[in-house]
N, C-alpha and C positions, 0 to 999 in steps of 0.2 A: 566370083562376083555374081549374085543373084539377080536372074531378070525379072523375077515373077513382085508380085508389091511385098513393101516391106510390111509383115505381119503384125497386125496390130497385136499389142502386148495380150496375155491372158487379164490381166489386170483390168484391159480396157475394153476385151470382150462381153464381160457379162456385167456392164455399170449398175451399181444400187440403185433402186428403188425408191427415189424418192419425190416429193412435190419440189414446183418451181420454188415455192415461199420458202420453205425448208432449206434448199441448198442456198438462195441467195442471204440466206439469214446469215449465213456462216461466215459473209464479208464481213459483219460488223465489227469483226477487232481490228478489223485496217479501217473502217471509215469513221469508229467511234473518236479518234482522234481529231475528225475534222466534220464533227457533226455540226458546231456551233454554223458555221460559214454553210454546210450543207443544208441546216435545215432554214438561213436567213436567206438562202437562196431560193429555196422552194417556196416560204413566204413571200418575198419580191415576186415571182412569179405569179402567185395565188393574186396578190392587190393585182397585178400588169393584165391580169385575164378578167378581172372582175371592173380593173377600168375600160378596159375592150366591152364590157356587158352597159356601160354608164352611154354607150352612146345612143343606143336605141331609145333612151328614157327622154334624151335631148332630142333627136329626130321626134320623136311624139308631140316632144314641148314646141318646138319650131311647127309642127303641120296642125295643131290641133289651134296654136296662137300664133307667131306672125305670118305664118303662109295662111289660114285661115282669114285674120285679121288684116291683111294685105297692107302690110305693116314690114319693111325694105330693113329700118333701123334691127328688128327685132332678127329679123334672119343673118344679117352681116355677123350679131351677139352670138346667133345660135353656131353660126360659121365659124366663131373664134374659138367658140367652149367647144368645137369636135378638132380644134386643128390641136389645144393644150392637152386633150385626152389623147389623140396619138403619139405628141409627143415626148408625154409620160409612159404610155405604154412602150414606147420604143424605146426610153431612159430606162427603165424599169426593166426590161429581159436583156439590156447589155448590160446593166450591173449583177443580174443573174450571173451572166457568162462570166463577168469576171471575176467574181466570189467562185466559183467552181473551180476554174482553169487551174490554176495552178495548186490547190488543194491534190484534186485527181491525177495531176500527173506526178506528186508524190504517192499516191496509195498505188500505182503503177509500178515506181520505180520499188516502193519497200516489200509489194509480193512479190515481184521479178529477184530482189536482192533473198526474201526469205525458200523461195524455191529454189534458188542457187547454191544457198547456204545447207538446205535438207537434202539435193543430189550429192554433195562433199560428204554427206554424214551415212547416207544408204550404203550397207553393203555392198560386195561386188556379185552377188548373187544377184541384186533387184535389176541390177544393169546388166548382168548376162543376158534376161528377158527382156529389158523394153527394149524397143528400136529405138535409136539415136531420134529422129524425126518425130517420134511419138511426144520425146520430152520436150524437142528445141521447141515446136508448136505450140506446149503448154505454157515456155516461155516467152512467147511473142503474136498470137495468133490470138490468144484465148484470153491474154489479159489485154490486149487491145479492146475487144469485146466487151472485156467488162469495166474499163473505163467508161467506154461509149455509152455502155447502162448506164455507169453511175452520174453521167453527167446530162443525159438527157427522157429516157426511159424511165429510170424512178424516179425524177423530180416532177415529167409531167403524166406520169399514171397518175400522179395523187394531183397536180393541178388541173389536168382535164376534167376528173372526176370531180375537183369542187368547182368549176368552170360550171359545168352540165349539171347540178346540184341545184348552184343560184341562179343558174337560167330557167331553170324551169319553175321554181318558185319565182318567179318576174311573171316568168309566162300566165301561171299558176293562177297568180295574184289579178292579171290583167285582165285572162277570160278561160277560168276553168274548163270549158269546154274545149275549146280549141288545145288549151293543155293538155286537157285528156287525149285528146285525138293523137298530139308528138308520143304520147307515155306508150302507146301503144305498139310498137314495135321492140319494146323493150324485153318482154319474156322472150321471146324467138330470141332475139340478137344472143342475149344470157345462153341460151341453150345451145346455139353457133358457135359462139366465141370458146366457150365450154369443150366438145369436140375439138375444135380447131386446135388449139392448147396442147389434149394427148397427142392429136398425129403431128402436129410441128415438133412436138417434143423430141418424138424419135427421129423423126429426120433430121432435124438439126443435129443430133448426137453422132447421127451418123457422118455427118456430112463435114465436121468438125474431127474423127479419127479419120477419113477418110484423108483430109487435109495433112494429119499425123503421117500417113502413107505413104503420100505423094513425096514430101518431104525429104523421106527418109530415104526414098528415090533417090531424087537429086542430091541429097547430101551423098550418098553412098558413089554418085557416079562421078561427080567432083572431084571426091577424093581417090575413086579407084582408074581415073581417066590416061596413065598407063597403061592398065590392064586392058582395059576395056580397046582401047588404040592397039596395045598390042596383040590383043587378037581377034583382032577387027570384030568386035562383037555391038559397034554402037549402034548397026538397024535393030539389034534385037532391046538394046536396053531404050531405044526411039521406042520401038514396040511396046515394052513394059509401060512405059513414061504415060504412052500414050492410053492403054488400058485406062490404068489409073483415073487420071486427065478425064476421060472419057467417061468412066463411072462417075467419080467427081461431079461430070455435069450433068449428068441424069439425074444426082443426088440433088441439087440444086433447082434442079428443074423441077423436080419433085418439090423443093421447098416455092417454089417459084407459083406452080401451080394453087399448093395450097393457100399461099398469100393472093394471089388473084380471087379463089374463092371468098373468102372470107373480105375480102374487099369490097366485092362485087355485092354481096348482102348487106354488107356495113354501109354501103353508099348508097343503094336501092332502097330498102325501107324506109331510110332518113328521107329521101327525095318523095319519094311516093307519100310518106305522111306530111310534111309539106305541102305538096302539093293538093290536097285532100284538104289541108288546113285554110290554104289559100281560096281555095273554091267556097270552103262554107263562111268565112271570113267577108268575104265577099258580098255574098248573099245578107250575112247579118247587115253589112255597112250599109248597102241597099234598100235594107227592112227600116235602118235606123238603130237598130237596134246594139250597133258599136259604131262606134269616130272612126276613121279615117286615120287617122294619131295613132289610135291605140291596136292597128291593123298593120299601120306602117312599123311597128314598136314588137307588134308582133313576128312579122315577119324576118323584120332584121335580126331581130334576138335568134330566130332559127335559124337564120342564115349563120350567125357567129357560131352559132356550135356546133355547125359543120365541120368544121374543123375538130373540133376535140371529139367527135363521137367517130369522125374518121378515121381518127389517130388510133383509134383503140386496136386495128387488126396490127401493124407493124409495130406499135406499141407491144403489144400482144407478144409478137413473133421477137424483136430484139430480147425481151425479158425471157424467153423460152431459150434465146441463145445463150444469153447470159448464163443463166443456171446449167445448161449443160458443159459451159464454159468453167464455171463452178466450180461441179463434180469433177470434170477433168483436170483443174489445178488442184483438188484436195486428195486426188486417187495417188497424186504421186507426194503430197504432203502428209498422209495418212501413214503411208507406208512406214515399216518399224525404223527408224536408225539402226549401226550398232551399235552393242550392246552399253548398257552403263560401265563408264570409269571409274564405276570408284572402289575403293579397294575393299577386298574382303574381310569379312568380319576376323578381328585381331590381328590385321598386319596393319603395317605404318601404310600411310597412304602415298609418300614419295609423289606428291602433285607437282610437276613439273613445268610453269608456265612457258611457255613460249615464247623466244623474244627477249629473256633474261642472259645475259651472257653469266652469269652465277649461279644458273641454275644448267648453263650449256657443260660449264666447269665441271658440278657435281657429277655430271655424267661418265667423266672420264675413270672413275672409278665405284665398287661394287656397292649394293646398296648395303647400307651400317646393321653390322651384325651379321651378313651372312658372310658365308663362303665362298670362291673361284671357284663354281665347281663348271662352268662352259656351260652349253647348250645341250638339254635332255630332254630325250621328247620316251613319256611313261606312259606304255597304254594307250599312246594315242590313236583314232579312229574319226575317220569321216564319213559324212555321206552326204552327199548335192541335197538339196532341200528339193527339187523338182524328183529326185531318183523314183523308180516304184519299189512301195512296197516291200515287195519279196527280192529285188536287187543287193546283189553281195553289195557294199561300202567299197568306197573308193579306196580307204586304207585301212589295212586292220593291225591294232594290236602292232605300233610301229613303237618298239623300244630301242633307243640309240642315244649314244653320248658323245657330243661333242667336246673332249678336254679344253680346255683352257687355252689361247694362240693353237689351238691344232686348226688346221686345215683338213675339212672332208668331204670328199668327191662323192655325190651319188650318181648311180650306172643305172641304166635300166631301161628297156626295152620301150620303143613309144606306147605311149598309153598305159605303161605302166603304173605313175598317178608320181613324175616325179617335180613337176612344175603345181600340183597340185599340194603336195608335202611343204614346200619351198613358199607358198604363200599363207599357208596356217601359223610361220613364227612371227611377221609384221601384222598377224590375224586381219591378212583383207580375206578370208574364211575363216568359220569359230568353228572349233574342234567339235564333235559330238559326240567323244566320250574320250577319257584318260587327261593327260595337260601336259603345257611344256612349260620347262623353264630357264629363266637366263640366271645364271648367277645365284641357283636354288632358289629364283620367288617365280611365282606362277605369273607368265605374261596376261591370265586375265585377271589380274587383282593391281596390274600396271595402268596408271592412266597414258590411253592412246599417244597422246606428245612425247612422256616420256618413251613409250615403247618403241616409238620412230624416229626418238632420237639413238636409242641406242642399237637399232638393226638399221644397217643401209640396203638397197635391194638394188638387184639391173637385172632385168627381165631379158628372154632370148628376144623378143620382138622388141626394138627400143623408141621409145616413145619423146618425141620433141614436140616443144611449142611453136607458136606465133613470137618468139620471142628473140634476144641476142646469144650468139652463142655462150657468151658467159652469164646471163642469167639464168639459161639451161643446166648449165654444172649446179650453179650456185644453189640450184632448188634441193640438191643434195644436201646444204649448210645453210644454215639462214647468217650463220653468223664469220664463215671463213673468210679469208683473207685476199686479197691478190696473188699473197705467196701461195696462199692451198690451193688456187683455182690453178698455177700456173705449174704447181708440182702435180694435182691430179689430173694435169693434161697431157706431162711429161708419163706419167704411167701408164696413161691408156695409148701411150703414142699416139694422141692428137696435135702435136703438135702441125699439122698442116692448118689451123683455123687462123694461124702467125701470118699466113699466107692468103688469107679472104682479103676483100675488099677492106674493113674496116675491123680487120681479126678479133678480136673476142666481143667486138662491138658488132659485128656483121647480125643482121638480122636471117634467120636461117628457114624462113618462111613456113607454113602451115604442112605441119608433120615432120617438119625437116627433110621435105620431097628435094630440095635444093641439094643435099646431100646424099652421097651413096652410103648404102646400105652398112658397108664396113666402118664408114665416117659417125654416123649415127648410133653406130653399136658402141664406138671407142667413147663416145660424147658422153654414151648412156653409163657406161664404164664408169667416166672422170667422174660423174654426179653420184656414185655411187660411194668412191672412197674419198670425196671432200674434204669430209667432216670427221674422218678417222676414227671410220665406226669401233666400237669394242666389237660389234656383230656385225658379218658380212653374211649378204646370201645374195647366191648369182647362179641364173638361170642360163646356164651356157652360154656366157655373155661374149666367147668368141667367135662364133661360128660362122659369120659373115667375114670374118679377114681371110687375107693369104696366109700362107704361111711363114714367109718372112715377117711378116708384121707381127702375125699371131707368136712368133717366136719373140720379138720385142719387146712385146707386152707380156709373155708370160714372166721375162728376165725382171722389167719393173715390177710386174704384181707378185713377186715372191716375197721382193723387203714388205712390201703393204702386208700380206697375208701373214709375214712372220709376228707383226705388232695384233694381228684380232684374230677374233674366235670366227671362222668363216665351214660356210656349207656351200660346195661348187655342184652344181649341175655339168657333167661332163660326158659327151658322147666322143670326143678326143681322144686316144690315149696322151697323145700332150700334153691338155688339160689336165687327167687323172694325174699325172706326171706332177704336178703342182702341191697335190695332198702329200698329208702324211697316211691316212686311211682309205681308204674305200670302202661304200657302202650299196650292197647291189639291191635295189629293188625292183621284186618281181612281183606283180597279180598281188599288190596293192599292200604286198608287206616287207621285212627287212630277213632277205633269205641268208646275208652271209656279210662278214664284215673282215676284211683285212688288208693288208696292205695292197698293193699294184701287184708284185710280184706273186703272192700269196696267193691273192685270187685266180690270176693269169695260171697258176700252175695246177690249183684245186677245186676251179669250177669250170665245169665245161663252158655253164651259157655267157658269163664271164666270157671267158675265154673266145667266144664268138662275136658278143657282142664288140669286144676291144680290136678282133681282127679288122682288116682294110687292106684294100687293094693294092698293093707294093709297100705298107706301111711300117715301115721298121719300128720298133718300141723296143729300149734296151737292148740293142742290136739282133731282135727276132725280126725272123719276118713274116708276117702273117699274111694269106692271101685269103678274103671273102668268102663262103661259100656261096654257089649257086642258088640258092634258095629262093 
């Protein structure tokens, strides 16, 4: 369990280069759907501020005639025409809200559903590197964010701005002088707000993977809250938490600080020109030289755009989050898929929908026209896409044939590359160089559904849902039966889930921490031969049982393994015990192939590795070395 922060991806160390307009541009295919209601919203708003600008016209009209005039009738009128203009403007930005609301929390929920949709299609390479917290974050932190834009921040950048537009043409209009006087803090502010922009930028960015970080923390200590209990290690991951946390707010403070600045200027000059305004306003009224009306007319109008020229620094600062919100939803929607399905040029394409129970059928035998010839892996070669350079490949030059119903055990020292071989045939890694194939057709010229309909897989680490036990199996077949889930429970001897709470209905909690480790492996097992794959591949799928149990399951999974073509992972001799072949690989290639006995007799390292401590195999008895 790591206590240090969880590392922000390479991905999200070095973010592109680009302007705020630029990245926010890139929503438009989620909002051009709901531009009509977005953009009658932003006009509703535009009339709701420009009848906010009608009242200073009416104040002039009341002080210049009936407060002037001392005339009661006329001011009660004037009292009525400012009480209908609030409460249109007040009618007017609640039908804003409600033209938006529920627009936006669709483009919400269809990026949240399209980034969910692109994490299922990424490789398993893009997920080795991100942190878990980096993504959850982009799904819920960042598109928060950029609802909050979309529903308030760009509808009034562009209202304030025509707000402040036709106020100053009133003002303008009424006594250019005094106009000019407001106009005048306008280059600085521009050259402020300008500045302010680049440095919020990066800190928001920052302060937004930071939150990535933190996350990944807590998701990490959640889930590892065993480990961490059982070795008593939780002041130090407090400690971590707290780093985090603690840079977190510095970041923050940092964002905090620069929004106080830009405040502080945003509200200062507007005040100070004002007041400048007021004074020579004054002076004119006094000269005679303006009304009284058209001072009061003046004044107020400045006072209304206080507001809107205020708004411009947070205004400012959410639009700056937004985009780096942006960039952080599209660095993990950029990212490549795998590769295209579709088949190679001159073979049938064998497109296999999903969900067809006649297309489940077809499966159960080989594709038209070829041969049974098993599972062949020609030449093939890997290597990690992060590897260096001058690094040997993880496998070289791996030639092997699996017959047809054979069963074959591969051996081989850890880190030898054999959990690495075992997930290039359901290609959650793509070969880089040589091919394999099922049935003589190359599995890249198979569309993925079909490919994963016909290999089943159970990894050594076994992976459960938030779900019921038997919708855990059943993710092995979309379309088996009761009878298959209840016969591939009897093979993995799971039968103890007969015995939960609400048995195959029990819900088995987050990871399937509710169950032991052996309970979980059998589960991952049942899921695995459901759907009565033609192709099995199993990553020492027993290594968590005793040996009584592991002996019960190896007795069911012999009938299963006699019906398909399977590649066992086996550090067992028990396990090995299950094959017809063995296959030893060493330093990432296939050094020797023959049976148990064969090799046990004619390779040394064979022969070491299969040793254990009192472990009888074919009534030998091999004892470990020292080593």
């Amino acid at each position: 369990m790591p206590t240090t922060s969880a590392a922000t991806s390479a991905a999200t160390a070095d973010p592109p280069k680009r302007s705020a307009v630029r990245s926010l541009l890139r929503l438009w295919p989620y909002v051009r759907p709901i531009r009509t209601r977005l953009f009658s919203a932003a006009f509703v708003a535009i009339v709701a501020s420009c009848v906010g600008l009608v009242i200073p016209l009416v104040l002039k009209w009341m002080v210049d005639g009936p407060v002037a005039g001392r005339d009661p009738g006329g001011v009660w009128l004037g009292a009525l025409y400012l009480l209908l203009l609030g409460l249109a403007e007040a009618g007017l930005f609640g039908l804003r809200r409600w033209l938006v609301a529920r627009p936006l929390a669709s483009v919400e929920a269809s990026m949240r559903a399209d980034l969910f949709r692109h994490l299922q299609r990424l490789p398993i390479a893009f997920h080795d590197k991100w942190a878990s917290g980096q993504l959850l974050s982009r799904g819920t932190t960042d598109l928060m964010l950029l609802r909050m834009f979309l529903a308030f921040p760009l509808t009034f950048l562009l209202v304030n701005g025509v707000t402040i537009l036709v106020g100053m043409i009133i003002l303008l209009a009424q006594e250019w002088t005094l106009g000019l006087v407001l106009l005048a803090p306008v280059v600085p502010m521009v050259i402020v707000c300008s500045l302010f922009e680049r440095r919020y930028a990066a800190v928001a960015r920052r302060a937004q993977d930071q939150v990535g970080d933190l996350t990944t923390v807590v998701e990490e200590s959640v889930l590892g809250v065993r480990i961490i209990k059982g070795f008593g290690r939780h002041r130090s991951q407090a400690r971590a938490f707290h780093e985090l946390a603690h840079r977190l707010r510095g970041t923050e403070l940092g964002k905090a600080k620069l929004l106080a600045a830009i405040w502080a200027v945003i509200v200062l000059l507007p005040e100070l020109t004002i007041g400048a305004a007021l004074v020579l306003g004054t002076v004119q009224v006094a000269d005679g030289a303006l009304s009284a009306g058209t001072l009061v007319l003046f004044l107020s109008t400045a006072l209304a755009l206080r507001w809107p020229v205020e708004s411009i620094g947070f205004l400012l600062a959410m639009s700056q989050e937004a985009a780096t919100a942006t960039e952080r939803y599209f660095e993990v929607l950029d990212a490549e898929p795998e590769s295209s399905d579709a088949a190679a040029p001159g073979k049938p394409s064998d497109v296999v929908a999903l969900g067809k129970p006649s297309d489940a059928a077809a499966l159960d035998k080989p594709p038209t026209g070829s041969l049974s010839t098993g599972l062949r892996f020609e030449g093939v070669e890997f290597r990690y896409p992060d590897a260096a350079p001058d690094a040997p490949p993880a496998l070289a030059r791996i030639d092997l044939h699996i017959r047809p119903g054979e069963t074959m055990a591969l051996v081989g020292a850890t880190g030898s590359g054999k959990t690495t071989l075992t997930a290039l045939v359901p290609r959650l890694h793509e070969t880089t160089g040589g091919r394999i194939t099922l049935d003589g057709e190359d599995i890249t010229a198979m569309p993925r559904e079909r490919l994963r309909e016909l290999v089943a897989v159970a990894f050594e680490e076994p992976t459960l849902f938030s779900a019921s036990v038997g919708e855990n199996v059943l993710m092995g077949a979309e379309h088996a039966t009761a009878d298959d889930l209840r016969r591939a429970l009897a093979v993995a001897q799971a039968d103890f889930v007969h015995a939960l709470p609400h048995g195959t209905h029990t819900q088995v909690g987050e990871q399937g921490l509710s169950l032991s480790g052996g309970q979980r492996q059998r589960l991952a097992l049942a899921r695995a031969v459901v759907g009565k794959p033609r192709f099995l591949v199993l990553d020492d799928p027993l290594s968590a049982l005793d040996v009584h149990t592991e002996a019960l399951v190896e007795a069911a999974l012999r009938e299963v393994l006699a019906g398909t073509t399977a590649l066992v992972v086996a550090h067992r001799p028990s396990t090995v015990l299950l094959a017809d072949r063995v296959a030893l690989l060493s330093g990432g290639r296939i050094t020797a192939v023959g049976t148990h006995q064969e090799l046990l007799r004619d390779n040394a390292e064979y022969a070491w590795l299969m040793s254990g401590a009192d472990e009888t195999v074919d009534g030998l008895s091999y004892v470990k070395e020292d080593r």
